[in-house]
C-alpha positions as CSV (number, residue, x, y, z in Angstrom):
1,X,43.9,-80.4,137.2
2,X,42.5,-76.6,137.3
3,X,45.3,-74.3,136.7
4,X,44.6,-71.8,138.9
5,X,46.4,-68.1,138.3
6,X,50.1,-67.8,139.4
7,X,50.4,-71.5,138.7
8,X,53.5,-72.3,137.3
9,X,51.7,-75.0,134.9
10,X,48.8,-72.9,134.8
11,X,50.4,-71.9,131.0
12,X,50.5,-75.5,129.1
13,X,47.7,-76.7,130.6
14,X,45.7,-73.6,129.5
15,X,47.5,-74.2,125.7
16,X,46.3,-77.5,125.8
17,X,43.1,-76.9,127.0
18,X,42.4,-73.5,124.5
19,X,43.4,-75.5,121.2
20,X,41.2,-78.1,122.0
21,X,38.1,-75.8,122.6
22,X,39.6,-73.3,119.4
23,X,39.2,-76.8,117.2
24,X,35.6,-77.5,118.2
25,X,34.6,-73.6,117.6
26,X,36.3,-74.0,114.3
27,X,34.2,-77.5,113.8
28,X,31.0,-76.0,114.1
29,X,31.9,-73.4,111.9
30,X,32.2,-69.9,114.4
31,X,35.4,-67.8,113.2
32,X,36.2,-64.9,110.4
33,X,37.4,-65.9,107.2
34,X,38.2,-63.3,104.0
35,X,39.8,-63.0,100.9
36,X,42.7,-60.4,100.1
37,X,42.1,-58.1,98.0
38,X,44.4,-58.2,94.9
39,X,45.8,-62.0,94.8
40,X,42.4,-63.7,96.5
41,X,43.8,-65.6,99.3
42,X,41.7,-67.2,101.9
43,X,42.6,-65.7,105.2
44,X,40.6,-67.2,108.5
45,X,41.1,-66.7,111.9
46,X,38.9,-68.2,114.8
47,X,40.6,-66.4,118.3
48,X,43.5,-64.4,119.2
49,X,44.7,-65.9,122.4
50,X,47.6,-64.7,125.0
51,X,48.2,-66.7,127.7
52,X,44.4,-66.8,128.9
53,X,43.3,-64.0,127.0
54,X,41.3,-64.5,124.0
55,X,39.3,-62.5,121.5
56,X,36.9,-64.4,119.8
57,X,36.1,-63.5,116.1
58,X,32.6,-63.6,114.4
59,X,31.7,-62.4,111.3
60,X,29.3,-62.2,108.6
61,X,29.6,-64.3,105.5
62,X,28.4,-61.3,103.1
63,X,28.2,-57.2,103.0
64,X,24.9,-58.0,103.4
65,X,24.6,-59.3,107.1
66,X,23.4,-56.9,109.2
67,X,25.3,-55.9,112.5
68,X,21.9,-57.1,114.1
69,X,22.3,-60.5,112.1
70,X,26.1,-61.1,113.4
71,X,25.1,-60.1,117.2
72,X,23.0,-63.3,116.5
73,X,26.1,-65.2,115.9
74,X,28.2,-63.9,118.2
75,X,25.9,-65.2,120.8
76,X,26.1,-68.6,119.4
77,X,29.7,-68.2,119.3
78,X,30.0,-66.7,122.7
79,X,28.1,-69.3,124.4
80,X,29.9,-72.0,123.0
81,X,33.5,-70.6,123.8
82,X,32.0,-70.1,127.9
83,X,30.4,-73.9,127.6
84,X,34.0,-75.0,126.6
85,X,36.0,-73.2,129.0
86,X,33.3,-74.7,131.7
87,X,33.7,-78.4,130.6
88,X,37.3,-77.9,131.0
89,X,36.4,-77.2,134.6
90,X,36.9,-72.8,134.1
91,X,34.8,-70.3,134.3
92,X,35.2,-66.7,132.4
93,X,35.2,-63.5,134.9
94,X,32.0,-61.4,133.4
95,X,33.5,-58.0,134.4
96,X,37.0,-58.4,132.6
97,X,35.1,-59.7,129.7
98,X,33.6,-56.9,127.0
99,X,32.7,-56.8,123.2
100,X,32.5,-54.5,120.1
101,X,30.0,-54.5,117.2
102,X,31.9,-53.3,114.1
103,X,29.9,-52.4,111.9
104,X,29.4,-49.2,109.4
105,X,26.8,-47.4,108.5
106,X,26.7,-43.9,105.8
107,X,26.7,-40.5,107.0
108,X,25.3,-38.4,103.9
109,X,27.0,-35.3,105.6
110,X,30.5,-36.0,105.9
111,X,30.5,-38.8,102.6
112,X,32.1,-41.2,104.3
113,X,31.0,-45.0,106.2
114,X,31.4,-44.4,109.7
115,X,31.3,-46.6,112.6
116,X,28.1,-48.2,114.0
117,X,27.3,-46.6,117.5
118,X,25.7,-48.4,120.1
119,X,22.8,-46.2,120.7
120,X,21.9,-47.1,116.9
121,X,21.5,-51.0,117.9
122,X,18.3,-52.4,118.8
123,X,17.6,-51.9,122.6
124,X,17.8,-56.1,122.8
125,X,21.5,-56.0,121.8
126,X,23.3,-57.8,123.8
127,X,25.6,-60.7,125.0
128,X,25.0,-63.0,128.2
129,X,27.0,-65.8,129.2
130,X,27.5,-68.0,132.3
131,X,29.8,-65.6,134.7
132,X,31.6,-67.5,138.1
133,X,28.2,-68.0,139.7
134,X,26.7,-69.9,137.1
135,X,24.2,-67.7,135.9
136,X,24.3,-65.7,132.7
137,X,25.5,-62.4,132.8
138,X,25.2,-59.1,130.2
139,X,28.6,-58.4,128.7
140,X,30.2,-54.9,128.4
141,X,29.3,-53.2,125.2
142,X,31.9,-50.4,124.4
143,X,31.5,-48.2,121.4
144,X,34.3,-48.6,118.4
145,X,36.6,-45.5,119.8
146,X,36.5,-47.1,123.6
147,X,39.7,-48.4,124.3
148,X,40.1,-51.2,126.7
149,X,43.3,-52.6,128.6
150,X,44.0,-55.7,126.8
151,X,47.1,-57.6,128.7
152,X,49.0,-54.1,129.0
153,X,47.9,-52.7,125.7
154,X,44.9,-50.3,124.8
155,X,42.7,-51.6,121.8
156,X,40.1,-50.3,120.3
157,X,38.5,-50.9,116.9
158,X,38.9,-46.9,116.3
159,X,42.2,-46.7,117.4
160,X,42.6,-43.9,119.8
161,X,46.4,-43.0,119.8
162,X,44.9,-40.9,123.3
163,X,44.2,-43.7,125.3
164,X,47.3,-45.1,125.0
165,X,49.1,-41.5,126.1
166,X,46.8,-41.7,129.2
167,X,47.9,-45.3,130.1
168,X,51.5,-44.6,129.5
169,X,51.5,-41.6,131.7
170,X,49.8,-43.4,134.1
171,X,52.8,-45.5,134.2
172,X,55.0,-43.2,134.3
173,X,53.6,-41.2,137.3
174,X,53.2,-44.2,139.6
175,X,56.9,-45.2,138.9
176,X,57.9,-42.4,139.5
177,X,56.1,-41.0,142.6
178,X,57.6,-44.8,144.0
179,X,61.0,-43.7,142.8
180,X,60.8,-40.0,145.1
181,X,59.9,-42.1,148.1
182,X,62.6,-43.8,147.9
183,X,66.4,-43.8,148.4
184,X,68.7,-44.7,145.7
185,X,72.5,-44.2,145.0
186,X,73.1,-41.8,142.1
187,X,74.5,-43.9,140.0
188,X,72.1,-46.6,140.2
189,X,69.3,-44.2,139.1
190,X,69.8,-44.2,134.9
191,X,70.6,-48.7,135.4
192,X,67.4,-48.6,136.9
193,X,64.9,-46.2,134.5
194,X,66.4,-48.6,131.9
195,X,65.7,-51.9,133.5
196,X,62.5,-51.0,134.9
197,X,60.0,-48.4,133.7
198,X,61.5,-48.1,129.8
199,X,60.5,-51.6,129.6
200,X,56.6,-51.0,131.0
201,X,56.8,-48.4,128.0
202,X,58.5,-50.3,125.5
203,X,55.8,-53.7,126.3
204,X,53.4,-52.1,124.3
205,X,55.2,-50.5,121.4
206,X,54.9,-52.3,118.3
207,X,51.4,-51.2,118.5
208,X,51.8,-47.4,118.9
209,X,53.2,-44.8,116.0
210,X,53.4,-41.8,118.9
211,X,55.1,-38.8,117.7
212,X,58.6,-37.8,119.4
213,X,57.4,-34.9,121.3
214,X,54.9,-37.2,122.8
215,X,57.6,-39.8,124.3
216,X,59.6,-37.1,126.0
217,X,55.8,-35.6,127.7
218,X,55.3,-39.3,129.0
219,X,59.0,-39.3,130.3
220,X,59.0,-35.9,132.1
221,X,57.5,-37.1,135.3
222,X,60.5,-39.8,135.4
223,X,63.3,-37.2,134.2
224,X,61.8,-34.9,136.7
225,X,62.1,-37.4,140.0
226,X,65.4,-39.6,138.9
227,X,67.8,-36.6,137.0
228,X,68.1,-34.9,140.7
229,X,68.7,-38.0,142.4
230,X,71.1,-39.0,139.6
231,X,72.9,-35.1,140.3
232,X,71.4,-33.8,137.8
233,X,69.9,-31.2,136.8
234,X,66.3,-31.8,136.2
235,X,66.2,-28.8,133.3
236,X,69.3,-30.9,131.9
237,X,68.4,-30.6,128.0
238,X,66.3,-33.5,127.0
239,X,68.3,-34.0,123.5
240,X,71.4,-34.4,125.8
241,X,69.1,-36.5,128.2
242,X,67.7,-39.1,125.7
243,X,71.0,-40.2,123.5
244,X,73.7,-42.5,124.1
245,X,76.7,-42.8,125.8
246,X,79.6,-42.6,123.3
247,X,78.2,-38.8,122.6
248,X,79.1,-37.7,125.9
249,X,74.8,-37.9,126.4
250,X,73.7,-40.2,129.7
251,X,72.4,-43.0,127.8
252,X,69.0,-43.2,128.1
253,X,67.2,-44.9,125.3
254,X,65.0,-42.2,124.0
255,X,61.4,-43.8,123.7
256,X,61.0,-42.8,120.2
257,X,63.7,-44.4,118.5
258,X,63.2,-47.8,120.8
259,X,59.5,-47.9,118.9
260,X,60.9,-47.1,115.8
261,X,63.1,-50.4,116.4
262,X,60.4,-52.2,117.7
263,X,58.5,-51.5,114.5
264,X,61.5,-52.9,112.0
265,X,62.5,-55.7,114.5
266,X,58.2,-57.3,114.3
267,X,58.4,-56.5,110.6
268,X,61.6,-58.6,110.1
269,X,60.7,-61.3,112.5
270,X,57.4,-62.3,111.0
271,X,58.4,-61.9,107.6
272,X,61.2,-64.3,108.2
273,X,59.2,-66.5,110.0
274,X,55.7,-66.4,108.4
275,X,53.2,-65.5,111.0
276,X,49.6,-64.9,110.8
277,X,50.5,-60.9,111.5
278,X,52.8,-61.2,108.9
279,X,49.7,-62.7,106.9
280,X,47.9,-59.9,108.7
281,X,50.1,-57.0,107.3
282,X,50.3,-58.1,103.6
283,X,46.3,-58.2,103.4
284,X,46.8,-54.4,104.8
285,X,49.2,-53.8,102.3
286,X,47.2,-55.3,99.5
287,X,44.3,-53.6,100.8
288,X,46.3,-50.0,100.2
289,X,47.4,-50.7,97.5
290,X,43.6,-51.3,95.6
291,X,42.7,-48.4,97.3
292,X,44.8,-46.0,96.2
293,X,45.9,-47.6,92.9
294,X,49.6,-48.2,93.2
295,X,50.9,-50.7,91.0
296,X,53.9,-51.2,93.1
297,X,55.1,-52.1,96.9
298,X,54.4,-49.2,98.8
299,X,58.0,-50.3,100.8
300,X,59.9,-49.8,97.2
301,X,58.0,-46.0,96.5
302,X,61.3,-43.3,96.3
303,X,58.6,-41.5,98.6
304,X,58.8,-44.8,101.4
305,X,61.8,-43.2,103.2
306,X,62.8,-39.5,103.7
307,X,66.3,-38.5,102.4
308,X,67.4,-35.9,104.2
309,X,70.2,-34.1,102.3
């Protein structure tokens, strides 16, 4: 059985089918694996899959591999993760598909390893697989600070808090020029900016750390269309705008303090439930904390939260 998009078993089947092909990658030996930094723990990781998006990991086993000696074994591993998903009767869409070499190299001038660009590759760089028709097909290279929309969300190796402003605007905009076209009853206008649109913005959250100034810029094409549809005043103060009901305010969730949330609820939940990004974080942590000495939890330094007296 193909599970074909919008299938409603579509999901298992491709569950079942990924683990398998994840075991055999992990078999012939394709994946990442590391130590952490302070306590030596073997971390490895193969894929990060979503539903039937994947990102397939490769790695070098030393500092000493080249980023022309892993685009060797990325190849490998790309064309076996394409010749498993075309036993299992798939296929992988060629123009949806991209990759990133990270890699550093030293710039003498600023001090400091920088990332790899792509026009200091060789010119033979690159990945092919077998694309829909059969034949194989160049994949995307993007340099480290191109982001990409991954399943909603903006990733790049150089994270680039930009693109995900642009994205989010995006959103924004479109909802709301919809919205203006429209007829709605006043007071169905706030029910529905909180049951549609704040949770397009709030999908992607746990991965931003945008500033507060920057949520209410992303909101003001939204505020502009609904507050005079609501019978409001669209100049209506923003602080007034953006807080809750039982201060007299209109009970918007401001998008600021619902990625703040966001934040604490992923840190709880993983911690509790001992994830890989809980894994994931604590190698970060570790990682800190050799670099800039600390001999204590950077969560219990008097400097970890602001009192404000």
């Amino acid at each position: 059985m193909i599970p074909f998009q919008g299938c409603g078993q579509g999901s298992p089947i491709w569950v079942s089918v990924s683990s398998i092909i994840i075991q055999m990658m992990v078999a012939m030996g394709f994946g990442f694996e590391c130590l952490t930094a302070i306590n030596s723990h073997l971390v490895t990781a193969q894929s990060f899959c979503f539903v039937d998006d994947t990102d397939v990991i490769e790695a070098g086993a030393s500092v000493d591999h080249s980023g022309e000696d892993i685009c060797q074994l990325v190849q490998a591993a790309a064309s076996m993760w394409a010749g498993g998903i075309s036993a299992t009767s798939g296929a992988i869409n060629t123009e949806k598909s991209f990759w990133w070499l990270i890699d550093f190299a030293w710039d003498g001038r600023k001090g400091q390893w920088t990332f790899r660009r792509k026009n200091q590759l060789l010119p033979d760089q690159r990945l092919q697989i077998p694309g829909l028709s059969g034949k194989l097909e160049s994949l995307c290279c993007l340099e480290p600070g191109e982001a990409e929309k991954t399943l909603g969300v903006m990733l790049a190796p150089l994270e680039d808090q930009k693109a995900h402003v642009t994205h989010l605007k995006g959103i924004a905009k479109r909802w709301a020029e919809q919205v203006w076209s429209g007829h709605l009853h006043k007071y169905d206008v706030i029910p529905l900016i909180k049951s549609t649109v704040m949770k397009s913005l709030e999908y992607p959250m746990t991965q931003l750390t945008l500033e507060a100034a920057t949520w209410v810029d992303i909101m003001s094409p939204v505020l502009q269309v609904c507050l005079p549809k609501a019978g409001i005043c669209r100049s209506f103060l923003r602080d007034m705008v953006l807080a809750p009901l039982k201060f007299q305010d209109l009970g918007i969730p401001h998008p600021f303090g619902s990625q703040v949330s966001k934040h604490i609820e992923t840190l709880l939940r993983h911690s509790t439930n001992k994830t890989k990004p809980q894994l994931c974080k604590n190698i970060s942590s570790k990682r800190a904390l050799y670099s800039v000495s600390f001999s204590r939890i950077i969560a219990t330094l008097p400097s970890w939260l602001p009192i404000h007296g």
